[in-house]
DOBASE-657720 format. One record per residue (C-alpha): residue in one letter; x, y, z. Coordinates in steps of 0.02 Angstrom, whole numbers, padded with zeros to 5 digits, always signed. Example, Ala and Ser with C-alpha at 12.3 -4.5 7.8 and 13.67 -1.06 7.14 Angstrom:
REM DOBASE-657720
A+00615-00225+00390;S+00684-00053+00357;
This chain:
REM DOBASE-657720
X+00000+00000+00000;X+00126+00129+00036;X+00221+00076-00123;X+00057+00110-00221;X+00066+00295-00135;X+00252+00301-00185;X+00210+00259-00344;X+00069+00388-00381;X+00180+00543-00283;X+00294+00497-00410;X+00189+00508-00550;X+00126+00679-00492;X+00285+00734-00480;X+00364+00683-00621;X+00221+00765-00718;X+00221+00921-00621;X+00412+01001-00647;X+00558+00892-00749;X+00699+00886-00586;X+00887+00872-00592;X+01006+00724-00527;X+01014+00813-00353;X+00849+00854-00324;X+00755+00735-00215;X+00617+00640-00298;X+00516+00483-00264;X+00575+00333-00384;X+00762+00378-00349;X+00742+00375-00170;X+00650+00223-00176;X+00798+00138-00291;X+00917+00206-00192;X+00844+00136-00034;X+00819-00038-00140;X+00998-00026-00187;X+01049+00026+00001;X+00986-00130+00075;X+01040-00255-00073;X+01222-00179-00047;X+01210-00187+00143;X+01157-00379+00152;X+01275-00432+00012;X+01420-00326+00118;X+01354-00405+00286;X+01367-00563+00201;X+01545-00546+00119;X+01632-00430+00188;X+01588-00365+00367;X+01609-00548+00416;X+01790-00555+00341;X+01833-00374+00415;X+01763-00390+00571;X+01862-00557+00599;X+02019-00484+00541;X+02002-00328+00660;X+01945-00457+00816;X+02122-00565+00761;X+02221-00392+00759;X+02153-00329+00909;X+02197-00521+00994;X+02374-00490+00909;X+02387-00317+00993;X+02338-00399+01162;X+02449-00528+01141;X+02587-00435+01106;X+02542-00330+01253;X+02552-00460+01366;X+02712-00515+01299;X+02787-00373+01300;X+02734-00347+01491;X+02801-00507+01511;X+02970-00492+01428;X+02962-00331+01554;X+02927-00423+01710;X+03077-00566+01658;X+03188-00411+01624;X+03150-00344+01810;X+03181-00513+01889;X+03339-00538+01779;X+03398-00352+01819;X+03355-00405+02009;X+03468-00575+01996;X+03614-00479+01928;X+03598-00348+02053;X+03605-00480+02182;X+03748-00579+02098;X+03841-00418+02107;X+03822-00379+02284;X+03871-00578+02323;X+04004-00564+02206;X+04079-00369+02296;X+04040-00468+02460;X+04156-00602+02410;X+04285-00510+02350;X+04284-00406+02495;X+04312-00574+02571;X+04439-00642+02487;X+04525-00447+02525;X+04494-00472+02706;X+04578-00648+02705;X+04725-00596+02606;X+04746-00453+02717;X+04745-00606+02859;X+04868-00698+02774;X+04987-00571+02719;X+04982-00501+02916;X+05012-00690+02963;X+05158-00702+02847;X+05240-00546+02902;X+05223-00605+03094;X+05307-00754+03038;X+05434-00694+02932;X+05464-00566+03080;X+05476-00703+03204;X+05608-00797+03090;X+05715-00653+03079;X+05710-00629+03254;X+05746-00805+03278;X+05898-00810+03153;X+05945-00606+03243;X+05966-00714+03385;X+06046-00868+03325;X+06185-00744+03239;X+06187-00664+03403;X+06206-00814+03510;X+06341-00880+03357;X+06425-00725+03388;X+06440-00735+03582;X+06504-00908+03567;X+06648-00867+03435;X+06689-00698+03539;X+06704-00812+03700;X+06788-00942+03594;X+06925-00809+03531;X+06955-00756+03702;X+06971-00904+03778;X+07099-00926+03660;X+07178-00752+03667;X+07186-00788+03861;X+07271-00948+03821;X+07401-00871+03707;X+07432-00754+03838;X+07472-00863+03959;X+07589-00948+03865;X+07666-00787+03799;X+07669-00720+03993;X+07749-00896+04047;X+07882-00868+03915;X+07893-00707+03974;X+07911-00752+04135;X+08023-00866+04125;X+08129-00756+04035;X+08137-00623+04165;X+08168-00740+04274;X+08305-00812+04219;X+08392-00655+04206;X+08348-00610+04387;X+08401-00767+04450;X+08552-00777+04342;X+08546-00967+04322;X+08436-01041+04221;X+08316-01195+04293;X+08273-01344+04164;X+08139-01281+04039;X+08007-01427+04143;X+08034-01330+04322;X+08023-01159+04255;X+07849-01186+04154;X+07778-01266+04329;X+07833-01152+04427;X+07756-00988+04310;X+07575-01087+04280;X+07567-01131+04485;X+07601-00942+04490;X+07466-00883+04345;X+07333-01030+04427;X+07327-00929+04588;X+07288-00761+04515;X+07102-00762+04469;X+07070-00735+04281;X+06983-00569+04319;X+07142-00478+04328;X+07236-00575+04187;X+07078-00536+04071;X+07002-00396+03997;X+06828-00363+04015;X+06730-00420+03853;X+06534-00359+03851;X+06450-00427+03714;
């Protein structure tokens, strides 16, 4: 019924005044609102479906890389967080292994300290024995150069000369009772 009314509005029109393209009359709205709705369903059909998919996948790509990408940001934060932590483990240790060398080096030094005190001492108590040695033996050679001496004197004194056996007892009876204070020297070592 209202296509029937279409219909005649358009015949009165089209008899009334001739219209141009853009002018709105009856028959072209109708075929343009026939043409409208043909085009929609055939585009609902064909191509919203395809379009509306392809936007849905790239919007689930989008998301997806999203999420990745907030995921690749969380690993990086743990990962930065390890190394951070393996860094201050790895400063502790060497501060460690600084503190123990320190250790060892002082340890070393105490010892090497304590063997040249030991060997200052040795050379000392090396060189009390050899000094005592030589005088012991300077002592002795004096003796023998005093008895000699002595005997010498003596002899001239006396003006007769005893046998060489009497005149050596005689001197060392003599140097035995003085004490070996007064024969030595003093040697402080």
């Amino acid at each position: 019924m209202h296509f029937f009314l279409l219909q005649e509005t358009i015949q009165h029109g089209a008899a009334e005044a001739p219209t141009g393209l853009l002018s709105p009359t009856g028959g072209v709205m109708v075929w343009t609102l026939v043409i409208f709705i043909v085009l929609l369903l055939i585009l609902t059909k064909y191509a919203f479906k395809p379009i509306t998919k392809a936007v849905e996948e790239r919007e689930k790509a989008l998301a997806d890389a999203i999420a990745a990408a907030q995921r690749d940001r969380d690993e990086s934060n743990r990962l930065l967080q390890d190394q951070r932590e393996q860094i201050a483990v790895a400063r502790d240790e060497a501060q460690k292994i600084i503190a123990d060398a320190r250790a060892a080096a002082e340890q070393v030094r105490g010892k090497m300290i304590e063997q040249a005190h030991g060997e200052t001492g040795d050379l000392l108590d090396r060189a009390r024995r050899e000094i005592v040695a030589e005088r012991d033996r300077a002592i002795a050679d004096l003796r023998l150069e005093a008895i000699d001496l002595a005997i010498a004197g003596a002899s001239r004194v006396i003006g007769k000369n005893m046998d060489e056996q009497s005149n050596r007892q005689l001197v060392e009876s003599f140097l035995a009772s003085i004490p070996n204070s007064k024969i030595a020297p003093k040697v402080t070592v």
